[in-house]
LOZAKE-747299 format. One record per residue: residue number from 1; residue in three letters; x, y, z of N, C-alpha, C in turn. Coordinates in steps of 0.1 Angstrom, whole numbers, plus 2048, in hexadecimal, padded with zeros to 3 digits. Atoms other than C-alpha are relative to their C-alpha. Layout:
{r NUM 'ala' {X Y Z} {X Y Z} {X Y Z}}
...
! end
This chain:
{r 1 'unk' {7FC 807 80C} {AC3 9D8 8E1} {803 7F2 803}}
{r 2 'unk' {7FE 80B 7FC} {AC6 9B3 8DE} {809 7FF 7F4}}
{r 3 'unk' {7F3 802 803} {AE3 9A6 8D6} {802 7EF 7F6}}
{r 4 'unk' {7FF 813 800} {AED 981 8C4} {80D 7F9 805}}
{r 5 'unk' {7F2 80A 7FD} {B05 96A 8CC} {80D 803 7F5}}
{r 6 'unk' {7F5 7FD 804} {B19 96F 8AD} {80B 80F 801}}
{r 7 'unk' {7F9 7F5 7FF} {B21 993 8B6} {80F 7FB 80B}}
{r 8 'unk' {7F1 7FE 7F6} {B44 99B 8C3} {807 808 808}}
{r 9 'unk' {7FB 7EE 7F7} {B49 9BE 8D1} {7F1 806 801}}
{r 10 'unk' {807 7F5 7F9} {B35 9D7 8E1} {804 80B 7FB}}
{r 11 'unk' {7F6 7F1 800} {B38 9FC 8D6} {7F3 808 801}}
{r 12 'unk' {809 7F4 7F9} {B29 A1B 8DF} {800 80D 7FC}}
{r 13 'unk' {7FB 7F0 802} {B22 A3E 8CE} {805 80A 805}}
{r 14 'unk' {7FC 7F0 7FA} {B33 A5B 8D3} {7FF 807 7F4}}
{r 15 'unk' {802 7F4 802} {B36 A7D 8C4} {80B 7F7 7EF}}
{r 16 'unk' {7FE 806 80B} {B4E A69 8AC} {7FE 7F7 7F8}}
{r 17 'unk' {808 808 804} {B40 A4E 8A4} {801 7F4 807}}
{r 18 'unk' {803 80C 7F8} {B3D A2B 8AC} {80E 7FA 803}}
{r 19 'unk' {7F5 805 7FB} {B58 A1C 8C4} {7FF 7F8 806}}
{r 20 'unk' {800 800 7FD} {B5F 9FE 8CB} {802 801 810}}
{r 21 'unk' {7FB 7FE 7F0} {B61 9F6 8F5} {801 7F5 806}}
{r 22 'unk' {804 804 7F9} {B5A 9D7 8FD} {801 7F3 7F8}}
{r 23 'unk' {7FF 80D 803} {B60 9AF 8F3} {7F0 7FC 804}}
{r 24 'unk' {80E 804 7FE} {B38 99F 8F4} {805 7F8 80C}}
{r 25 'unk' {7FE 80D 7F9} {B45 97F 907} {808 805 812}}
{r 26 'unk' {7FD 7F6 7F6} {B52 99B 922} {7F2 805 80D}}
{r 27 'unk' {80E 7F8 7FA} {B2D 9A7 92E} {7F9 7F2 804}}
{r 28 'unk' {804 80C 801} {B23 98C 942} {7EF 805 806}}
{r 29 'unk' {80E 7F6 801} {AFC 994 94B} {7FF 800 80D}}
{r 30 'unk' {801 7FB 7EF} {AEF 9A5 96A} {811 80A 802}}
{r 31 'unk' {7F4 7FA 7FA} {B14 9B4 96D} {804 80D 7F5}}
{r 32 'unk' {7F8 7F6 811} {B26 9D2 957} {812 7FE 801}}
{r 33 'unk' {7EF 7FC 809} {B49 9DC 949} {7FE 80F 801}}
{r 34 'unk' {7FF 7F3 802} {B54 9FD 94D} {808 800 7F4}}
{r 35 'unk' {7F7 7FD 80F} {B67 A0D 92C} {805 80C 800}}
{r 36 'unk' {7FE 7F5 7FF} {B74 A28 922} {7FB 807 7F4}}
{r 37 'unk' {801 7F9 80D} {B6B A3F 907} {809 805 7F4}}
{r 38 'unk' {7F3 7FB 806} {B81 A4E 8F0} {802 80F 803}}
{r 39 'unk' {7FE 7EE 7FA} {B78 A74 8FC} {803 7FD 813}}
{r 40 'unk' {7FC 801 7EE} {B86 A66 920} {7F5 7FE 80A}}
{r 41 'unk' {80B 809 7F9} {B65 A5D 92B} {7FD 7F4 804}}
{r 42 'unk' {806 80B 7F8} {B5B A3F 943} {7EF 7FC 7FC}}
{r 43 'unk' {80E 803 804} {B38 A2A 935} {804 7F6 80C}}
{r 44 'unk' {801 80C 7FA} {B2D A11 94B} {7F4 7F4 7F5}}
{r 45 'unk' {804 805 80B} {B21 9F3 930} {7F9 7F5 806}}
{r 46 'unk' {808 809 7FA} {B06 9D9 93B} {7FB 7F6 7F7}}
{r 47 'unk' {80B 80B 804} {AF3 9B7 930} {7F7 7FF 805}}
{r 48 'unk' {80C 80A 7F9} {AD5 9AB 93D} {7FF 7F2 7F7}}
{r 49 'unk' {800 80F 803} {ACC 989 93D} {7F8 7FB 7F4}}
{r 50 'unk' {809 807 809} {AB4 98B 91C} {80E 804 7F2}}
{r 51 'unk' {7F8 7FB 80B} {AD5 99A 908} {800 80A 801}}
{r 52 'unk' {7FF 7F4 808} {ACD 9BB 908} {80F 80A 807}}
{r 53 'unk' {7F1 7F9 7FA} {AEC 9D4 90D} {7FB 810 802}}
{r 54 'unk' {805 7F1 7FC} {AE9 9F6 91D} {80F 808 807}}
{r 55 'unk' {7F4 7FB 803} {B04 A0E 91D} {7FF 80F 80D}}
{r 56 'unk' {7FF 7F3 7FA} {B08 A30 939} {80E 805 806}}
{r 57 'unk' {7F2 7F5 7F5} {B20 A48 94E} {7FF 7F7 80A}}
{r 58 'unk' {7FA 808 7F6} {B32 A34 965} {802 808 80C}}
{r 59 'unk' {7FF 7F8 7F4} {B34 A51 980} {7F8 7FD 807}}
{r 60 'unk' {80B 7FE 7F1} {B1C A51 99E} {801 80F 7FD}}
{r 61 'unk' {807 7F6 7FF} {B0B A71 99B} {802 806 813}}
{r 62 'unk' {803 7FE 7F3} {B05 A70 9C1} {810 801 807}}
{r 63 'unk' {7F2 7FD 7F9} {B2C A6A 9CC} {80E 800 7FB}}
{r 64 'unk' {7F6 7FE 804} {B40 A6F 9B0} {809 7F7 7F9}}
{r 65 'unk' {7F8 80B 807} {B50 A4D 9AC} {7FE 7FA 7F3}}
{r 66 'unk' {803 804 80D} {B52 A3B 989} {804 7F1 808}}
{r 67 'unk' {809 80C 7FC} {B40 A1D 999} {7F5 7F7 7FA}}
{r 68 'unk' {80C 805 804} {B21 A18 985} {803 7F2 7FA}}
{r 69 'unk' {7FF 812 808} {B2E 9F8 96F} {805 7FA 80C}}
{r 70 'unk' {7FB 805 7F7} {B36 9EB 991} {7F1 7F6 809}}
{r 71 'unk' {811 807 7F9} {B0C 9E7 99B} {7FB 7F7 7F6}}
{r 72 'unk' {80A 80C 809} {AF5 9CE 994} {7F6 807 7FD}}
{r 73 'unk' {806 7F7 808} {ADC 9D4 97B} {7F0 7F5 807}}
{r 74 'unk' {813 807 7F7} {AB3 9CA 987} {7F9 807 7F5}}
{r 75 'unk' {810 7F8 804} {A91 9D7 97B} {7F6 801 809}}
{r 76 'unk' {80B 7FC 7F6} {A74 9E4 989} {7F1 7F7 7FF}}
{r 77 'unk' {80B 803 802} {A53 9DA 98F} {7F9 800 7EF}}
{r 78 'unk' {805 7FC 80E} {A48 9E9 96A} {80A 7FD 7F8}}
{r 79 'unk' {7F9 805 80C} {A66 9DD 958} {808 809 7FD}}
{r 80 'unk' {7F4 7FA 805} {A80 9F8 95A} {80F 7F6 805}}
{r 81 'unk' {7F8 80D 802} {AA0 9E6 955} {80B 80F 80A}}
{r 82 'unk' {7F6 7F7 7FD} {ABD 9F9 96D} {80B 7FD 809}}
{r 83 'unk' {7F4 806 7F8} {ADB 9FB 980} {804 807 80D}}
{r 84 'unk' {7FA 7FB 7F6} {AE3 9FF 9A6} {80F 802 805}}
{r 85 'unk' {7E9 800 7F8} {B03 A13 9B3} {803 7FA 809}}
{r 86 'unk' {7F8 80B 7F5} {B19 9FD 9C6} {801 809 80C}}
{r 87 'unk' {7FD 7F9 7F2} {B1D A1A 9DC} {7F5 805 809}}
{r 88 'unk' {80A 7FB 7FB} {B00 A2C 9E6} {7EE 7FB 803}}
{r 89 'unk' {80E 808 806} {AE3 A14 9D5} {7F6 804 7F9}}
{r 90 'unk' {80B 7FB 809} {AD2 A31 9C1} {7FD 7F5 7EF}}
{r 91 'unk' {806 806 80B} {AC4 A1E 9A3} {7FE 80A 7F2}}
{r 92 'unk' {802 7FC 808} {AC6 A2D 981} {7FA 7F8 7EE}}
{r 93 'unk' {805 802 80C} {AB0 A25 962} {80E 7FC 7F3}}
{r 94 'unk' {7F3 802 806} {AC9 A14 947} {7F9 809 7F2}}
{r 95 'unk' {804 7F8 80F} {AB2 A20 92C} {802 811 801}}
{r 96 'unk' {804 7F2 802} {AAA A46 931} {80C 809 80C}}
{r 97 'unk' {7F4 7FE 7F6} {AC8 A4A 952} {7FB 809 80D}}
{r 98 'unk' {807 7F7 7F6} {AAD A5A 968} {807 7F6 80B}}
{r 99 'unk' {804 801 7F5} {AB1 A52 98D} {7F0 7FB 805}}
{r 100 'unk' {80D 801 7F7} {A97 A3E 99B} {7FD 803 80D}}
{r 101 'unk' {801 7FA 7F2} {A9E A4B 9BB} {802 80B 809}}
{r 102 'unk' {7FF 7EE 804} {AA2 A6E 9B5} {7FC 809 7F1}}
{r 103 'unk' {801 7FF 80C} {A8F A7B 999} {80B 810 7F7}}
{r 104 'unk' {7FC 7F3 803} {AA4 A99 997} {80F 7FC 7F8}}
{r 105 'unk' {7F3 804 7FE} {AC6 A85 990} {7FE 7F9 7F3}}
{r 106 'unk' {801 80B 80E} {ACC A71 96B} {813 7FF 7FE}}
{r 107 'unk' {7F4 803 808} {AEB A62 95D} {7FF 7FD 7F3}}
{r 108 'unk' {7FF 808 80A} {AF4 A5F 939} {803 7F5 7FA}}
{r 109 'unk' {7FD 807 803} {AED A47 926} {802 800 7EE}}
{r 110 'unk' {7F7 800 80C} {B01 A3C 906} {7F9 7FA 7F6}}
{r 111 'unk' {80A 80B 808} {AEF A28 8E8} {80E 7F8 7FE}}
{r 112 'unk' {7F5 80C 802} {B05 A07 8E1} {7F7 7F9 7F4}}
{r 113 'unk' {804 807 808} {B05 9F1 8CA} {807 7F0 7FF}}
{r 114 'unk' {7F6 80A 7FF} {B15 9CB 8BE} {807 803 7F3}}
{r 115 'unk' {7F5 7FE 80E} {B2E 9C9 8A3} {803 7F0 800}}
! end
């Protein structure tokens, strides 16, 4: 999703609906924001440097910690856009939350939006 300048918050679906999580001027790019949900869930909330915002589970899959908004976000050779755990360095897809480095392993990911 690209984003403009005049936006001011971040928010993110859930089961209730849209909430926000997140100030724009907060997400600075390459880096995330963790948040919380309103069902007590952890997102880890991202920019990249063209605007776009990408939203997932902030757990590590691999060790449990609520790390993920903690990694830097990269892409691949073909232009998947994603984010390495600070802990371990598995890499997961921001769009679809596969594991690039385990295809057996995915995190969810949230849809966002600006407000």
């Amino acid at each position: 999703m690209t984003i403009t300048a005049s936006a001011t918050r971040v928010e993110l679906l859930s089961p209730a609906g849209w909430s926000p999580v997140c100030d724009w001027d907060l997400l600075v790019p390459g880096r995330g924001v963790a948040v919380l949900l309103p069902d007590g869930r952890q997102a880890a909330v991202f920019r990249d440097g063209s605007d776009r915002i990408y939203a997932v589970d902030n757990r590590d899959p691999f060790t449990g910690a609520y790390v993920l908004s903690r990694g830097l976000i990269g892409s691949t050779a073909d232009g998947r856009v994603y984010v390495a755990s600070p802990l371990l360095k598995q890499r997961f897809d921001l769009l679809t939350g596969e594991c690039l480095d385990d295809e057996d392993v995915r995190i969810a990911v949230h849809t966002a939006r600006s407000a």
